[in-house]
C-alpha positions in Angstrom: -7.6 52.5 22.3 -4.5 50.4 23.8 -0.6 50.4 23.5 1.0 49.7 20.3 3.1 47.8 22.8 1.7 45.0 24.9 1.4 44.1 28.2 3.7 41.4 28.8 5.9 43.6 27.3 6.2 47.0 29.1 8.8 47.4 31.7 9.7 50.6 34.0 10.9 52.7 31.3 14.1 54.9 31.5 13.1 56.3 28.3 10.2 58.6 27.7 8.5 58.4 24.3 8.0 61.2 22.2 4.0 62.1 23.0 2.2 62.1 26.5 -0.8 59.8 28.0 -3.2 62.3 26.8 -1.7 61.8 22.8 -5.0 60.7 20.9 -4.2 60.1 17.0 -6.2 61.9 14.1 -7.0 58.5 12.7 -6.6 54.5 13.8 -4.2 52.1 13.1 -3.3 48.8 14.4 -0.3 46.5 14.9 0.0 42.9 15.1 -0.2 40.9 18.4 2.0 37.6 18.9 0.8 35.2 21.3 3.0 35.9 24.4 4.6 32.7 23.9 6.0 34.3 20.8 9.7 35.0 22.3 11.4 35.7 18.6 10.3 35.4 14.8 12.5 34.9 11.9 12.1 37.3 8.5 14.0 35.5 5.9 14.8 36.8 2.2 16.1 34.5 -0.6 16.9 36.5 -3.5 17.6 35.6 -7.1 19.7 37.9 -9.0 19.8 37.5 -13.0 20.1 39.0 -16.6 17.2 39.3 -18.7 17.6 36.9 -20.7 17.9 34.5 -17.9 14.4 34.6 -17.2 13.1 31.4 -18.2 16.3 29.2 -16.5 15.3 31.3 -13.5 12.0 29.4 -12.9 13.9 25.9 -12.0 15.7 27.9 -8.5 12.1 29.3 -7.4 9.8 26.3 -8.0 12.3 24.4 -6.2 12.2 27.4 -3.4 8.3 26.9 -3.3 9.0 23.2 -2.9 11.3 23.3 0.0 8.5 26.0 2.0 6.4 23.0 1.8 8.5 20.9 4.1 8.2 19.8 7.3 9.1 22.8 9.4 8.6 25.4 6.2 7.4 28.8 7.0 4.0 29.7 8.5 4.0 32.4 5.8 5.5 33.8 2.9 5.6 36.2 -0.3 7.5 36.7 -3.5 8.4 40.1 -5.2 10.1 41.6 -8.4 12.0 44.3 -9.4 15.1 45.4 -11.2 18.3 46.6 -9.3 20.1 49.9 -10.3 23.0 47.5 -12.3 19.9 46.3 -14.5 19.5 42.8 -12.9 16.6 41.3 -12.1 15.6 40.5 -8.6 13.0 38.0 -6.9 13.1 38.0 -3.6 10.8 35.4 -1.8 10.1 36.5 1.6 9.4 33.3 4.5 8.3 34.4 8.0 8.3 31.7 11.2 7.1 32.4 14.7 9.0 29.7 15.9 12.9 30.1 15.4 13.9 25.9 16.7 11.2 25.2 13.2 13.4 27.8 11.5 16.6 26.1 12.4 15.4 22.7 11.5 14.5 23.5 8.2 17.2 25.9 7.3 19.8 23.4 8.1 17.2 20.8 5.3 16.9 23.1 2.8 17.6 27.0 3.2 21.3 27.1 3.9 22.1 25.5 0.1 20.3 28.8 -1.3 23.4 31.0 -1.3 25.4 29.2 0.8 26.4 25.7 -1.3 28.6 26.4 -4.5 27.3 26.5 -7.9 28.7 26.1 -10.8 27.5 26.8 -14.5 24.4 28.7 -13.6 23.7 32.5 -14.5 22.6 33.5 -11.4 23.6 35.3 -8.3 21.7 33.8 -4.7 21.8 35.7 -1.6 20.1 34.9 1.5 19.6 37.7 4.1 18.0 37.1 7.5 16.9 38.8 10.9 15.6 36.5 13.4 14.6 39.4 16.3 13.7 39.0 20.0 10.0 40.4 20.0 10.9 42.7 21.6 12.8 44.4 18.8 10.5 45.3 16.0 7.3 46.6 15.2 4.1 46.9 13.0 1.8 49.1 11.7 -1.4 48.5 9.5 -4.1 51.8 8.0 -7.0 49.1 8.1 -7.8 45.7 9.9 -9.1 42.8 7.5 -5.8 41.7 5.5 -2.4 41.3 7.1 1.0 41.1 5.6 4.5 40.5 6.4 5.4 39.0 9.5 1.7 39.8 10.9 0.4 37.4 8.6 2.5 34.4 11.2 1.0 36.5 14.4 -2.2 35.7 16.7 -4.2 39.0 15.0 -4.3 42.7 15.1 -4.6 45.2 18.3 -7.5 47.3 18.7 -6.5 51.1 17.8 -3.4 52.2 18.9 -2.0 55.4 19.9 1.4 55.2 19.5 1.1 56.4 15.3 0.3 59.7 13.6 3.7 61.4 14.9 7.4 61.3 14.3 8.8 59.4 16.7 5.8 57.1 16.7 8.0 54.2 15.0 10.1 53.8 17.7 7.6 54.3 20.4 5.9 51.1 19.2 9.2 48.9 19.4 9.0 47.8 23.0 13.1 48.0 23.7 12.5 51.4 23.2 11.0 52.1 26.8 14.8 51.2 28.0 17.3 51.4 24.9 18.3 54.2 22.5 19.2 51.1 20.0 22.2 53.4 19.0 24.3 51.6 16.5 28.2 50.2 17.0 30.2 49.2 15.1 30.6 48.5 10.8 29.5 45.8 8.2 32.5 43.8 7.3 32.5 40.8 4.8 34.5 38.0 4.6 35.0 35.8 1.7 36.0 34.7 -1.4 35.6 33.7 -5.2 32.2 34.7 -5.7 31.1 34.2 -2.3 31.3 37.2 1.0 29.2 36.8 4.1 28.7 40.2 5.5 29.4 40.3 9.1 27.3 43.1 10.4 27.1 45.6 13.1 24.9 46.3 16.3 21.6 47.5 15.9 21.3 47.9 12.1 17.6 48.1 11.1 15.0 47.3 8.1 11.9 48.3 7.2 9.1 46.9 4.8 6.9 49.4 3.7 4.2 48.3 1.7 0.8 49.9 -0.4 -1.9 47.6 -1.4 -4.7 49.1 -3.7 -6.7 45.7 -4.5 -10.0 47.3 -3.4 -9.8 50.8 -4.8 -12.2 51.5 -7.5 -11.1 52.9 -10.5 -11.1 56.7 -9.6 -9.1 55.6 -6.2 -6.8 53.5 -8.2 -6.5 56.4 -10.4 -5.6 59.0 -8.0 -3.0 56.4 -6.2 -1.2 55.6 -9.6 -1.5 59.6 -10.6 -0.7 61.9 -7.3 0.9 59.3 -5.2 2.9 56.5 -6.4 5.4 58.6 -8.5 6.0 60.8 -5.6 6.9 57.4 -3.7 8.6 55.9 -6.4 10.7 59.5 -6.4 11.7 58.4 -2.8 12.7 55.0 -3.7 14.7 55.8 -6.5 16.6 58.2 -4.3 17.5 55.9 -1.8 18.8 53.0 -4.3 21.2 55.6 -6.0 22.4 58.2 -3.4 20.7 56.5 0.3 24.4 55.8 1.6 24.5 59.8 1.9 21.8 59.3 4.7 22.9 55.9 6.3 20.4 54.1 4.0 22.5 50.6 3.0 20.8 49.3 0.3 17.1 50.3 -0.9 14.7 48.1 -3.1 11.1 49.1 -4.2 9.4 46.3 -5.6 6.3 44.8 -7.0 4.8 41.9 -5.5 4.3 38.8 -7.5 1.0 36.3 -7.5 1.8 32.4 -7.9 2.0 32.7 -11.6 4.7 35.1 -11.3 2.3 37.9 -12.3 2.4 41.3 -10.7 -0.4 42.3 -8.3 -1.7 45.0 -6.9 0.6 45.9 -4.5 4.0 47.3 -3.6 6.6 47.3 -0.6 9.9 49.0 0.2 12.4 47.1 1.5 15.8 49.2 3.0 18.4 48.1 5.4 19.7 51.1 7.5 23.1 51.6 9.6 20.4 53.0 12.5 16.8 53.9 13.4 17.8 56.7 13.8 18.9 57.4 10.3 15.6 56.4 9.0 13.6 58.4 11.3 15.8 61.5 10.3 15.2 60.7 6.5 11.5 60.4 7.2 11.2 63.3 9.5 13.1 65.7 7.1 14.5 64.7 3.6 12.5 66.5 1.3 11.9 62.8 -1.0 10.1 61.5 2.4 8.3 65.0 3.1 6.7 65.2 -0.4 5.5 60.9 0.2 4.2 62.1 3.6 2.4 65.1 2.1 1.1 63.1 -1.3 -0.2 60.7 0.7 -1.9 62.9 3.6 -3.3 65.0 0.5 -4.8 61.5 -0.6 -6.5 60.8 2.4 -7.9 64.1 3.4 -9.5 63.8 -0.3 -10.7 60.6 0.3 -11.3 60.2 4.0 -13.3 57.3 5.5 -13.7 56.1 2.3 -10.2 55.3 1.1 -9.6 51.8 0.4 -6.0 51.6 0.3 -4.3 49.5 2.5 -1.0 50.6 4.1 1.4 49.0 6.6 5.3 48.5 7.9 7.3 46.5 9.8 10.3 47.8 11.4 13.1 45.7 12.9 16.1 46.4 14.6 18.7 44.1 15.3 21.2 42.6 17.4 24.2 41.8 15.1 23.8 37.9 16.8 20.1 38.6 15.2 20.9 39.1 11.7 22.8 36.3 8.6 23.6 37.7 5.1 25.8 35.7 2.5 26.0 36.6 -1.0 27.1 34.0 -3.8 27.5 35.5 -7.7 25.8 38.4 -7.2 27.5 42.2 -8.2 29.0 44.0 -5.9 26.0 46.6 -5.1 23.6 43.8 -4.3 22.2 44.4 -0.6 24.5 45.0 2.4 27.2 44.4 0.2 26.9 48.3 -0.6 27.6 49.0 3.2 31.4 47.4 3.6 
C-alpha cells in the first residue's frame, strides 16, 4: 500500500490529514500517477446546447469538434456525453484532456477558441467552453478497480498500487497534494462580463469540480439489475437535487449525464459533473446531506451484497483551482447554463 500522493510531491506539511499512519482502508483503490515531468494538465469541456428539434443540424458542430481533436497538438484523450438541462435543452459535452498545457495552447489558439468564443450567426445553438488547466498539484483521482481508466487518468503514466488515503471523509482532500500545506479556502465571487449573447465568467479563487462517474459494462445481468434497481435512482435522486436547489449548498451548476459511444449512442456508463464555490462545500454535502448519505449507503449496501465479485467500475477526479487556472465563456446559451448560475 503507498500514498495517494506521490513522492515528488510531498512536502513538510503544516496540515495534518484527517486519519493517522496506521489508517488501513476496508477495501483498495487506486489513483492515477503522472510522470513527474507532468507539472499541469488541461480538462477542457466544449458544450453544445440545443432544442430538440435541432438535433440533426447539431451533428455538423461535433463532427467538426472530432475533426479539430485530430490535429496536430489535439488532445491525448477525450469523451463525449449527453443529457438534458433542467430548461429542457439538450446538452453534449465533449470532454478533451492534455498532459502538456504549451500542446494545449497551440491548438486552442488553431481551433478551440472559435467553439464559443467566435460569433455566430443564424445557428440554433448555444456553445460554451469551460476549462481548468491545474498545477498537479491541485487535483486528484480515485478508481474501485485497476484495468480501465477514464477522465484525465486515461492522459497519465498508469495507476498506483493501493492507496490509503480512501474509505473516509476527508479522504478527497487528503489525496490532493496542496492539501499537506493549504486549506484551499475560497475568495472571492464569479462575475461575468459581456454582452449580446456572449458573458465570460470571471471566476473566483479555489472554486472546484468534480467528475464522478459509474461504469457497469462488465456486470452480468443480475449485477446490472441490482445497479439500475437499488442504486442508480438513489443517485439520480442526488443529481437531480443538485441541478434544481445545489446553490442552497454552494453547488454552482450540477449535470448528470450519459456517456455517448462514436455513433452518438449511449453506453454503459454515467458521470457527474458539478462545479462548487469550495471543497469544502462538497465535502459537507457528501459528508451530511441526506441525497449524498442515501448514494453512500445504496452503494455500500451494493457492495457488501456483492463483495469481491462486483464488477462495477467507479472513479472521480477532483480539481481545485486557482482562478488564473480556470476559462469559461458562454455564447447563446440560457441563462442557467453552467457557472452562469453562480453570478
Amino acid at each position: 500500500m503507498e500514498s495517494a500522493i506521490p513522492d515528488h510531491l510531498k512536502t513538510a506539511r503544516t496540515r495534518h490529514p484527517r486519519v493517522g499512519d496506521d489508517y488501513v482502508p476496508p477495501y483498495p483503490a487506486f489513483v492515477a500517477r503522472h510522470k513527474p515531468s507532468v507539472a499541469r494538465v488541461v480538462m477542457a469541456y466544449f458544450g453544445l446546447q440545443f432544442l430538440a428539434a435541432d438535433e440533426q443540424a447539431a451533428s455538423a458542430p461535433l463532427e467538426q469538434a472530432v475533426t479539430a481533436f485530430k490535429a496536430e497538438d489535439g488532445p491525448g484523450h477525450w469523451d463525449r456525453a449527453r443529457y438534458t438541462d433542467e430548461a429542457g435543452y439538450e446538452t453534449i459535452i465533449t470532454i478533451a484532456y492534455w498532459d502538456d498545457p504549451a500542446r494545449f495552447d497551440s491548438w486552442f489558439a488553431s481551433y478551440g477558441a472559435a467553439w464559443a468564443g467566435e460569433d455566430k450567426t443564424n445557428v440554433p445553438f448555444g456553445f460554451f467552453t469551460e476549462i481548468l488547466r491545474p498545477s498537479i498539484t491541485r487535483y486528484e483521482t480515485l478508481f474501485s478497480s485497476a484495468g480501465r481508466m477514464e477522465g484525465i487518468a486515461v492522459v497519465a503514466d498508469g495507476l498506483s498500487d493501493m492507496v490509503q488515503e480512501h474509505a473516509y471523509w476527508g479522504g478527497m482532500r487528503d489525496r490532493i497534494p496542496l492539501s499537506q500545506t493549504s486549506d484551499m479556502a475560497p475568495a472571492g465571487s464569479p462575475q461575468a462580463t459581456g454582452a449580446n449573447g456572449y458573458l465570460r465568467v470571471v471566476p473566483h479563487e479555489n472554486l472546484c469540480l468534480i467528475r464522478s462517474g459509474q461504469d457497469w459494462t462488465d456486470t452480468d445481468a443480475s449485477e446490472r439489475q441490482l445497479y439500475l434497481d437499488d442504486v442508480e435512482p438513489v443517485l439520480r435522486v442526488g443529481m437531480d437535487f443538485l441541478r434544481d436547489e445545489g446553490l442552497s449548498c454552494g453547488c454552482f451548476a450540477s449535470r448528470y449525464m450519459r456517456v455517448v459511444g462514436a455513433d452518438g449512442k449511449s453506453v454503459e456508463k454515467s458521470f457527474g459533473m458539478s462545479w462548487w464555490k469550495s471543497l469544502s462545500a462538497l465535502e459537507r454535502w457528501a459528508e451530511s446531506h441526506p441525497t449524498h448519505v442515501a448514494i453512500f449507503g445504496a452503494a455500500m449496501k451494493y457492495l457488501m451484497a456483492l463483495g469481491p465479485s462486483a464488477k462495477l467500475r467507479l472513479y472521480h477526479e477532483v480539481t481545485v483551482a486557482a482562478a488564473d487556472e480556470q476559462f469559461f465563456e458562454y455564447r447563446n446559451c440560457h441563462p442557467k447554463t453552467g457557472m452562469l448560475r453562480a453570478v
